[in-house]
N, C-alpha and C positions, 0 to 999 in steps of 0.2 A: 264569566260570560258577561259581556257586557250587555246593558239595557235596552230591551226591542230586539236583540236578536235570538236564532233559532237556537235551540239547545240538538245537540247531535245527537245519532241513535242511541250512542252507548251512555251518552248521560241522560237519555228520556228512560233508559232503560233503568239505570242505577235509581235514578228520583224515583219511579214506579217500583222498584224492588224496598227502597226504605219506607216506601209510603204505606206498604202493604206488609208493615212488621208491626208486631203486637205484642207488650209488655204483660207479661201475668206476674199475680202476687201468687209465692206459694209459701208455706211456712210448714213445720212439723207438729205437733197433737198440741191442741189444742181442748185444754182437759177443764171447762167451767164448773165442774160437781164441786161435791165434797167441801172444802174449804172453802173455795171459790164460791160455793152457792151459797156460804153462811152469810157470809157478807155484802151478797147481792140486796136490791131490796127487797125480793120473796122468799126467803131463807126456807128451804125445804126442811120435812125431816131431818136431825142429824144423825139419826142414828144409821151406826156402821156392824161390821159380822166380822171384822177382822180379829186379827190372833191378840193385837197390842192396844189396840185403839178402836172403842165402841165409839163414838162421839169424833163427828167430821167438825165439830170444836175444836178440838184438841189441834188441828191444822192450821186452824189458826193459829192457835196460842204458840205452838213450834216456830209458825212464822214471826210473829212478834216477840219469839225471845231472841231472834237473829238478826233484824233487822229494826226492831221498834214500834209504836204502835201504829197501826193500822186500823181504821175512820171505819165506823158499823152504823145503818148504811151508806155504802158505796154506790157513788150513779153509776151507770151501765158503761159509760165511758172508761172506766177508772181502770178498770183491769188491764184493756189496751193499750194505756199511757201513751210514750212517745211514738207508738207504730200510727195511732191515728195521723197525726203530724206528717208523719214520711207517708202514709198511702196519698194523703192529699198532695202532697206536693210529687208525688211520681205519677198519678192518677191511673194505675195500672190500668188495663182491660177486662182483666178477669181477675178476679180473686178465690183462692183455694185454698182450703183447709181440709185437714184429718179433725173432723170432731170426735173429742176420744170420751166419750158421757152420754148417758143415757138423758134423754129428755121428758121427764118423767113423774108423776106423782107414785108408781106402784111401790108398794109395799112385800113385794115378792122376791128377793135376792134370789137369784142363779144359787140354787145347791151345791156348797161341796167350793167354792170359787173364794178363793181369799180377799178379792180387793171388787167395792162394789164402787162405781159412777153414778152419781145421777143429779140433775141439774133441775130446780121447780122450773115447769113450764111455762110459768110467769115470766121469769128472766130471760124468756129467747131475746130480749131485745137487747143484750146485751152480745147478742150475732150478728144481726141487722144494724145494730149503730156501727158499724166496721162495716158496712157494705157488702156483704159476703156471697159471691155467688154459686158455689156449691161448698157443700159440705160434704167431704168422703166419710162412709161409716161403718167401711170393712175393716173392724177392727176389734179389738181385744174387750172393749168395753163396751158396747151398744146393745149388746143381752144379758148385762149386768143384772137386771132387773126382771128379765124373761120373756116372752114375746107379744105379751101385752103390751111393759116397757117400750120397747121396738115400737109396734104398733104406734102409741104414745108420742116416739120420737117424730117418728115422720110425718105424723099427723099436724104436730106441733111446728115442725120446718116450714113444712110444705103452704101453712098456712101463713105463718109470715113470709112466702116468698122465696126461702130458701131451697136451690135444688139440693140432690142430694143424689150420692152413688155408691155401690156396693153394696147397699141394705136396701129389701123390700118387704112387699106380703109374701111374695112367693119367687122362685130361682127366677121366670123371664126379668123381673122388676129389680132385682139385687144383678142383675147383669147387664142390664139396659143403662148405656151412659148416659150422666145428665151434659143433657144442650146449653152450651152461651152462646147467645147467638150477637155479636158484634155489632156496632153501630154500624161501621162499614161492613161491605158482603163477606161474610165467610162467617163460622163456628167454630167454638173450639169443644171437641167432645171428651169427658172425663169420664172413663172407664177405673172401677177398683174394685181390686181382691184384698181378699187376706189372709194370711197363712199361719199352718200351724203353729210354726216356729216365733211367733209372735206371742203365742199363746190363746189362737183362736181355736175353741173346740170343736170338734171334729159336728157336735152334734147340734153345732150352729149353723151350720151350713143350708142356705134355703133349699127348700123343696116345691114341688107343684102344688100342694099344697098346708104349705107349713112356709110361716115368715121366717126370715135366718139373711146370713151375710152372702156375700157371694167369694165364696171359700175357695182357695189356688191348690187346688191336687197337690200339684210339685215343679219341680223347677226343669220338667226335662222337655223334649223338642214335641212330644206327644199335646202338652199343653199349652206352649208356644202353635203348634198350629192352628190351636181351638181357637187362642186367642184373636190371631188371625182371620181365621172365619169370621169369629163375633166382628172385629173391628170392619171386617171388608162390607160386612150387611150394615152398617151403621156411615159409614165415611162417604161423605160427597167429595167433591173435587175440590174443594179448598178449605177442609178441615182441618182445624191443626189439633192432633191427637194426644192427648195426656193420658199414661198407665199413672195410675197411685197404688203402693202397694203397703201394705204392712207385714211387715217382714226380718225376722232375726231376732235377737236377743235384743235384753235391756241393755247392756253391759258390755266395751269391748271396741275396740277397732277398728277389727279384724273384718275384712270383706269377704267369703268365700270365692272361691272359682266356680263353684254352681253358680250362687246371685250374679258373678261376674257374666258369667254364660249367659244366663236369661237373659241378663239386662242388654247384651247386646244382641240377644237374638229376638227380642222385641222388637228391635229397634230395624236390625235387616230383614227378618222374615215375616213382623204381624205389623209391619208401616206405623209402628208408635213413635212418636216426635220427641213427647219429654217423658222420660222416667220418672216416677215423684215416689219418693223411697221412705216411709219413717217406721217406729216403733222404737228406736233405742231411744234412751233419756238425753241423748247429748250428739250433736253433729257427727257426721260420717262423710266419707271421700265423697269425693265429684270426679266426673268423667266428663268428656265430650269426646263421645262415639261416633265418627263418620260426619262430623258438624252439628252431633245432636248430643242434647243434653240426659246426665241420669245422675239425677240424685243418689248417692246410695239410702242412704240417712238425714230426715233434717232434725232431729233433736226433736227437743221440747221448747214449747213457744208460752201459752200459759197455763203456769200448772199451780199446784199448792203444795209442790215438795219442799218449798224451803225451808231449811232449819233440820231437814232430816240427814241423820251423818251416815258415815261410810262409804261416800263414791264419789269424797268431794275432789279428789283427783281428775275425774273425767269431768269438772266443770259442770255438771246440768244445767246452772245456774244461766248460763249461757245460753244465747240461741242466735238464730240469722232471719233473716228475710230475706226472701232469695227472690229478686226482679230480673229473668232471661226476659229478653226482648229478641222475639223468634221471627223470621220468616215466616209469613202465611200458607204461603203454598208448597212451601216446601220444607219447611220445618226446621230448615237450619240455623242454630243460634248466630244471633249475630253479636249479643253482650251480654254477662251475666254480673250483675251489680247484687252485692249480698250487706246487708245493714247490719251490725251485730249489736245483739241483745243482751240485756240483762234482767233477770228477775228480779226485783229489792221490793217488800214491803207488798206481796201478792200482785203484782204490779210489770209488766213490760215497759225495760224501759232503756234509752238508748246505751251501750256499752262505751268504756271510754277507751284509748288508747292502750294501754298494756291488753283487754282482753280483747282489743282486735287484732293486734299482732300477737297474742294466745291461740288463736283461732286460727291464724293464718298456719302458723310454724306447724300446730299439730293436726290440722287437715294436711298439709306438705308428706310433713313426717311420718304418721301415721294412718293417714287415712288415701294413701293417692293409690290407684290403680292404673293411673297411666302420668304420661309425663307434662299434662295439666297444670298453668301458672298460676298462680294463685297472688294477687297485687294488692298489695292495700295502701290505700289513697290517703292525700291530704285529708281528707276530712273522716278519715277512720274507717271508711269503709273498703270492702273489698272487690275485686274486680276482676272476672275472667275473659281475656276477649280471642277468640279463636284465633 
C-alpha cells in the first residue's frame, strides 16, 4: 500500500484481527521444593518421609554427580537460566504455570503419601523474578503438607501478586478462574482441575467448607457440561479461555481416547480456547482442534530430578516453552512457537540442536493425535503454524 493511502476493508479487517492476537507463555510443573529449595537463599527444612531419601540434600548431591557442581546460594534468577532471556525478548502477554510445591513452612506431611513438595516462603521471589501471572495448583502436590500448607501457599502467592487457580479455602475459590486482565481490552481466564489419575487424592478435593483442589470427577460428557456452566457464568465477550489440567501418568506416550474426547469436547461444547495439559515428567502430543490449541502434556520445566536413573529414555531432562499466539476473540491459534529446554546443573537452560530435533521426531512419532506439523527452525526452535 502505498503512503497516504486508504487500506481496504479486508486489509483493515486482517490489521484489526493481528492486532487483537495475544502471545501466552505456558510451560509444564514447575516444582521449586525440595532440591530446589536447598539452594535458594531460604533453604527450608530438608527433611523428607520418602522410602530412599530422608534429606532434600541428597537432590542435590544426585544433581551434582551428573552434571558438576552447583553455587549454594543461588539468586532467585538462577534456576530459570536462559527462559528469562526468551520471555524478555518474546514479552508474552500472560504467563502460566503449574506450580507443583507446596509454599510452606508446615511441618505436617500428608499421611500415608510417598513424595512431599515444599518450598520456604521466603523464596517466592524466585516466582515473581519470572514475571508470573498465575500459578495453576490443581495438582498432585499442593497438599503435600496438609491444608494448613495450602492455606500457606496461597496466602504467600497471593501476597506477592501471584494469581492462582484450582486451589482455594473452599470448592467456589478452587473453581473460580484466576483473571489477566490485558493492557489492551479483553482477559484471558484460567480455569484448573486435577485428576485422580495424576495422583490427586480423592480426599483433597475442596469442599464448602474444607480447603482442597478443585478435583475433575472424570472424563465423561456429564462433566464437560458442568465445565461449561462454570465457564459460561465466568466469560465475557472477548475472553480468551484457558482449561489447565493435570492429568495421566508420569510415564508413557500414550494419549487415551478418553483424554482425546475431553479435550476436544472442551473445546466444542464448554467454549475453552487452549487446553493446557501437564503431570507427566517429559512432553506429550499436541493437537490443534477446530483451530484451537491442546496441549496433551507439557513435561517438566523446573525440577530437581536430575541425576535420578531409570526413565532416561523418555528424556525429562528436556522441556519446551510453549508461545501460541491466539486470537482474542475468537480463540483461534494463529502460531505456536515452542523453545526447547534443558535441565543441567538444577538450572533451565537453552537446548541445542540434536534435543530439538529429539523433541521434534518423538512428539511426531509418538506423541501425535492428529496430523499436526511439527517444524523446527533455523535457530532450533520449533514451530506450528495452522
Amino acid at each position: 500500500m502505498r503512503a497516504g493511502s486508504a487500506a481496504s476493508p479486508t486489509a483493515q479487517q486482517s490489521i484489526t484481527t493481528r492486532s487483537r492476537a495475544v502471545t501466552l507463555f505456558l510451560c509444564g510443573d514447575v516444582m521449586t521444593g525440595r532440591g530446589i529449595d536447598q539452594i535458594l537463599p531460604h533453604a527450608g527444612d530438608p527433611r523428607l518421609f520418602e522410602s530412599y531419601v530422608h534429606s532434600a540434600h541428597d537432590y542435590v548431591a544426585l544433581a551434582e554427580r551428573a552434571a558438576g557442581p552447583i553455587p549454594r546460594p543461588v539468586d532467585f534468577a538462577y534456576i530459570w537460566g536462559d527462559a528469562l532471556a526468551e520471555l524478555d525478548r518474546t514479552r508474552p502477554d500472560a504467563r502460566i504455570v503449574n506450580l507443583e510445591t507446596a509454599v510452606t513452612v508446615s511441618r505436617d506431611p500428608w499421611p500415608g503419601k510417598g513424595v512431599h513438595y515444599r518450598m520456604h516462603p521466603a523464596n517466592v521471589a524466585c516466582l515473581t523474578i519470572a514475571d508470573l501471572d498465575c500459578c495453576v495448583l490443581a495438582n498432585n502436590h499442593v497438599l503435600d503438607w496438609g491444608s494448613g500448607g495450602l492455606v500457606e501457599t496461597l496466602q504467600t502467592l497471593h501476597q506477592a501478586g501471584l494469581s492462582t487457580a484450582g486451589a482455594g479455602h473452599d470448592e467456589r475459590e478452587a473453581a473460580t478462574p484466576a483473571i489477566i486482565e490485558l493492557a489492551q481490552r479483553g482477559r484471558i481466564l484460567v480455569f484448573a482441575f486435577g485428576a485422580e489419575s495424576s495422583g490427586v487424592p480423592v480426599a483433597w478435593a475442596a469442599t464448602h467448607d474444607r480447603p482442597g483442589v478443585n478435583l475433575l470427577p472424570d472424563l465423561s460428557s456429564r462433566t464437560v457440561a458442568h465445565i461449561a456452566e462454570l465457564v459460561a457464568a465466568h466469560k465475557q465477550s472477548e475472553d480468551l479461555i484457558v482449561m489447565s489440567i493435570h492429568w495421566g501418568s508420569n510415564w508413557g506416550h500414550s494419549i487415551s481416547a478418553a483424554q482425546r474426547d475431553f479435550a476436544r469436547s472442551l473445546i466444542d461444547t464448554a467454549g475453552v480456547d487452549i487446553v493446557h495439559g501437564h503431570s507427566a515428567h517429559h512432553v506429550r502430543g499436541i493437537e490443534v482442534h477446530r483451530e484451537k490449541l491442546v496441549l496433551y502434556g507439557c513435561g517438566d520445566f523446573v525440577t530437581d530430578y536430575e541425576g535420578i536413573r531409570g526413565y532416561e529414555s523418555y528424556r525429562p531432562d528436556l522441556g519446551l516453552m510453549y508461545f501460541p499466539r491466539v486470537e482474542l476473540k475468537t480463540g483461534r491459534l494463529v502460531h505456536l512457537r515452542m523453545v526447547p529446554t534443558r535441565v543441567h546443573c538444577l538450572r533451565v537452560n537453552r537446548a541445542g540442536e540434536d534435543d530439538a530435533k529429539w523433541i521434534a521426531r518423538t512428539l511426531m512419532r509418538e506423541g501425535r493425535v492428529s496430523e499436526t506439523r511439527i517444524d523446527v527452525l533455523p535457530d532450533n526452535t520449533l514451530a506450528i503454524t495452522p
